[in-house]
C-alpha positions in Angstrom: 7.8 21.0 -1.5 8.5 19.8 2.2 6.5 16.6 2.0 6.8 16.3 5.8 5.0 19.2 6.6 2.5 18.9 3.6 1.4 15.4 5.0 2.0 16.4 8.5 4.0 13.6 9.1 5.0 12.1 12.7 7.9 9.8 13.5 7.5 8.3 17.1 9.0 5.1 18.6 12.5 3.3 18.6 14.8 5.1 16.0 16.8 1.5 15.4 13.8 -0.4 15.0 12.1 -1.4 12.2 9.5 0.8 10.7 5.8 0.2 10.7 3.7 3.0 8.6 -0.1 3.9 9.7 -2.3 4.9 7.5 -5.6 6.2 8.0 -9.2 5.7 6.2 -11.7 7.9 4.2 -12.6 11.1 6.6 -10.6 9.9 9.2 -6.6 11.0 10.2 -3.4 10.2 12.4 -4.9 10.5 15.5 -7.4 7.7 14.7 -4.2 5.4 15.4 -3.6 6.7 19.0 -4.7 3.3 20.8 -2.2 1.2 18.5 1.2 3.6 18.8 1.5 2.8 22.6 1.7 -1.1 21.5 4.5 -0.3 18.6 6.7 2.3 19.7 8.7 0.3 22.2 10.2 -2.1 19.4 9.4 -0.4 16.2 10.0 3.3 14.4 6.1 3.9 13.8 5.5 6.9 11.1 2.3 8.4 11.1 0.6 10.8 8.2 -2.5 12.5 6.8 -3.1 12.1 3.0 -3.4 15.6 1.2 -7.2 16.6 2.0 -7.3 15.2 5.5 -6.5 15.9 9.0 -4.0 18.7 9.6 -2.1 18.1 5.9 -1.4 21.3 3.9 -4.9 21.5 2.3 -3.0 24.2 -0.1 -1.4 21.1 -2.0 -4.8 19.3 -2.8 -5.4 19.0 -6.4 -9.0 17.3 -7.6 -7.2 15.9 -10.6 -4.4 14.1 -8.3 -7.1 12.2 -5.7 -9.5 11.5 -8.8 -8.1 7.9 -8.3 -6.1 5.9 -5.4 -3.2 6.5 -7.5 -2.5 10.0 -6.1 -2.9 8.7 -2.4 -0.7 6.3 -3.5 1.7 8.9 -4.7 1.3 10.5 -1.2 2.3 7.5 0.6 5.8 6.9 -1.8 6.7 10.6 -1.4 6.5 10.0 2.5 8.8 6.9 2.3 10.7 9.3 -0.4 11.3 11.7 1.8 12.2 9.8 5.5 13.9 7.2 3.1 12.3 4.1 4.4 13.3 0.5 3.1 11.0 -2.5 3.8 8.7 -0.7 5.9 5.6 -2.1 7.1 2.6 -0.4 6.2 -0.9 -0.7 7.6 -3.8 0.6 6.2 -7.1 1.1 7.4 -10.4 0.4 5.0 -9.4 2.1 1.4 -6.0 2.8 2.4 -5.1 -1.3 2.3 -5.6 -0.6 -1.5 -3.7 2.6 -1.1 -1.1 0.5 0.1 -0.8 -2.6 -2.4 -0.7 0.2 -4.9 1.7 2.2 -3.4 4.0 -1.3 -2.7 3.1 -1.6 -6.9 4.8 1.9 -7.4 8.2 1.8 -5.2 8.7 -1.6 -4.1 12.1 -0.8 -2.0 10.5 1.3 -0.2 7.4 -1.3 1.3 8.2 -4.7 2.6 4.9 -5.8 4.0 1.4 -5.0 3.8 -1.2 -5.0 6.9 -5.1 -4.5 6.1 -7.5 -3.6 8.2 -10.9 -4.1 7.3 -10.2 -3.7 3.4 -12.3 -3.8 0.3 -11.3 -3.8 -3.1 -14.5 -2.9 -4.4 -17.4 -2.1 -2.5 -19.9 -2.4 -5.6 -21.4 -6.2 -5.8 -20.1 -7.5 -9.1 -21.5 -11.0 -10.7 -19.8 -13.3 -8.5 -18.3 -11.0 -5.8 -20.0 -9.4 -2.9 -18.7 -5.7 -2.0 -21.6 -5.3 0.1 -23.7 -2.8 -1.9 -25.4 -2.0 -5.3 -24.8 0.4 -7.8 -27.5 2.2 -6.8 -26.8 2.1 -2.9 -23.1 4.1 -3.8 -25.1 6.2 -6.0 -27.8 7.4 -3.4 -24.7 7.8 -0.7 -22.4 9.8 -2.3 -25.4 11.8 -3.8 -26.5 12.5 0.1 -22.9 12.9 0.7 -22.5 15.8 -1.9 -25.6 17.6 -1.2 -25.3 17.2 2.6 -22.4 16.7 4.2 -22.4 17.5 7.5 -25.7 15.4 7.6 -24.2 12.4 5.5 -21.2 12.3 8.1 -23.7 12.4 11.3 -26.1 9.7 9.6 -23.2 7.5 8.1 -20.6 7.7 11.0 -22.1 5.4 13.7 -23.1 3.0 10.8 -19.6 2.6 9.9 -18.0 2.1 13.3 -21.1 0.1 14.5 -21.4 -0.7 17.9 -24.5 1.5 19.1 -23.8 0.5 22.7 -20.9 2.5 22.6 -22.4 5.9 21.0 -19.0 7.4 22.1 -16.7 5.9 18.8 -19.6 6.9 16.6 -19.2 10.5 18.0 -15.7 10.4 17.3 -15.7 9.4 13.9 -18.6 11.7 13.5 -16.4 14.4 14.6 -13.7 13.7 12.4 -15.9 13.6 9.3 -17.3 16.7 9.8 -13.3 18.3 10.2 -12.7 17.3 7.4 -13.3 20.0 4.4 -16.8 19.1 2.4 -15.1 19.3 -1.0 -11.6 17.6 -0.4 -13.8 14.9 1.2 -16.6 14.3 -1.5 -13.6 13.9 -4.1 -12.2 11.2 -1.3 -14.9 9.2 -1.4 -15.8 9.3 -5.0 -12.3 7.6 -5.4 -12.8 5.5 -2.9 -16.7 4.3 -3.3 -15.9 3.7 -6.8 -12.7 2.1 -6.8 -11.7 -1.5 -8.0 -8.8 -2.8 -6.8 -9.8 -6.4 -7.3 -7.0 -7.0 -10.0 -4.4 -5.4 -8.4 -4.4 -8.1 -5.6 -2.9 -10.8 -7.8 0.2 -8.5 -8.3 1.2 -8.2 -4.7 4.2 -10.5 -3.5 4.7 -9.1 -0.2 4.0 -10.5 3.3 0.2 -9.5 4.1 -2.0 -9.4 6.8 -6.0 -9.1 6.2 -7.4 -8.6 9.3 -11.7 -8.3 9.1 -14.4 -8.0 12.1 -17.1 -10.5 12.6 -19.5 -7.8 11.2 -18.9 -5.0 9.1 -20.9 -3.0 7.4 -18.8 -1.6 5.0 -16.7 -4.2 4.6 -18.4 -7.5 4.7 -16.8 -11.3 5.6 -16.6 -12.3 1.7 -14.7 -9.3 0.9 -12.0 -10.2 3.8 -12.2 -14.1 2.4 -11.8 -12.3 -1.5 -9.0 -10.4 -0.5 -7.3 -13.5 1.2 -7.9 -15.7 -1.3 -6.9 -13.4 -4.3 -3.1 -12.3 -2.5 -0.8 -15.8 -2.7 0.5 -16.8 1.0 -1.4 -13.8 2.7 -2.7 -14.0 6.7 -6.1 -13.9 7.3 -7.7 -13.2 10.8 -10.8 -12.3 11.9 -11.2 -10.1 15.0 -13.3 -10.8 17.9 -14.7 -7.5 17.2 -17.8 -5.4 14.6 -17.9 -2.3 13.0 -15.4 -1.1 10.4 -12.7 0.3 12.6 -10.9 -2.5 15.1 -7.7 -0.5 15.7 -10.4 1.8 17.6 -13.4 -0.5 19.1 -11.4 -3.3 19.6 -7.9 -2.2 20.1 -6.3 -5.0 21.6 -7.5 -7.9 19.3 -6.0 -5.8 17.1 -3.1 -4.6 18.0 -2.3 -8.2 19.3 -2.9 -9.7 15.9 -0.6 -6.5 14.3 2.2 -7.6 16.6 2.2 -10.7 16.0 2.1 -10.5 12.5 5.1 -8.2 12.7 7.2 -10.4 15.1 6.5 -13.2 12.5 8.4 -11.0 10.4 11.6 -10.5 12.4 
């Protein structure tokens, strides 16, 4: 299978530099990246993809039994280094796909030389003496609204997420970008994700990392940026001058300043 059409993958910026990987969220795609390219491209080879399911991927290849767990988004993410034959890339991911990455790092460790998370969670169920930021129950009542409405879950749910009600605009967005997204390839998406626990998977990562978390997030809550710090040995944490669950789209420049710097640090 042509794994660069199937994830719809984009390769932008400076062919000699080094390559920096973005990687988008739950309901989410590529083009939720546009306001952190412009800062990359002059200095680094930035590769851009939709996971199987989302954006403008080849929803042909979509298999429930494959995106049942992170592992097959993992599997998505070392095909894509397969296939453009990236060493020591840098990936970013967004909310789940920071687990996406430390598993996919797990899986072909040539291939990823550095790990940056924005807004991540390993487990967004509160466990006894860990915060994720809701119950059982709360995940059970949202992905049962989820599955028997949508189109309704995505326009209650998507200005919660990104937060900042002054700006109704980003919630829009995101809005928009949940409801592109096919109802069934997306309630299998966030049953993975809503039910995930990556918690133990942290301790195995040896790479460079960058946690990056807001002042408030809904989804992702301080603790869970202090857990994830705390639980990878040497890793960066920063906190953004910023709230809601997406940075790299209401606050682009904190983040996109604290990306770059990270990655010069690397040089």
């Amino acid at each position: 299978m042509d794994i660069e059409r199937r994830n719809n993958v984009t390769v932008t910026g400076n062919p000699q530099g080094p390559t920096v990987v973005l990687a988008h969220g739950f309901g989410c795609d590529q083009n939720m990246w546009r306001l952190t390219v412009p800062a990359l491209t002059d200095e680094y080879r930035v590769v851009l993809f939709d996971y199987v399911g989302s954006g403008r991927s080849d929803l042909s290849a979509f298999s429930e039994g494959r995106y049942r767990s992170l592992d097959g988004y993992a599997q998505d993410v070392v095909d894509v280094c397969d296939a453009l034959d990236l060493r020591d890339a840098v990936f970013v991911g967004h909310s789940v796909s920071a687990m996406v990455g430390v598993l996919a790092a797990g899986m072909a460790p040539e291939r990823i030389g550095a790990l940056a998370m924005v807004a991540p969670s390993p487990r967004y169920i509160d466990d006894e003496g860990y915060r994720g930021g809701f119950s059982a129950q709360d995940i059970d009542e949202l992905l049962d609204s989820l599955e028997s409405n949508y189109l309704g879950w995505s326009a209650a749910m998507a200005p919660v997420i990104m937060g900042n009600p002054e700006r109704p605009e980003l919630g829009k967005e995101l809005t928009n970008s949940f409801c592109a997204t096919d109802p069934d390839m997306a309630r299998v998406f966030a049953r993975t994700t809503f039910l995930s626990d990556s918690r133990d998977d942290l301790k195995r990562v040896s790479v460079p990392t960058l946690v990056l978390e807001c002042t408030q997030d809904a989804i992702a809550p301080r603790e869970v940026g202090a857990f994830v710090h705390e639980a990878i040995p040497g890793s960066t944490l920063i906190t953004l001058d910023a709230t809601g669950h997406c940075p790299h789209l209401s606050a682009p420049e904190a983040t996109n300043e604290a990306l770059t710097g990270f990655l010069a640090g690397l040089r």
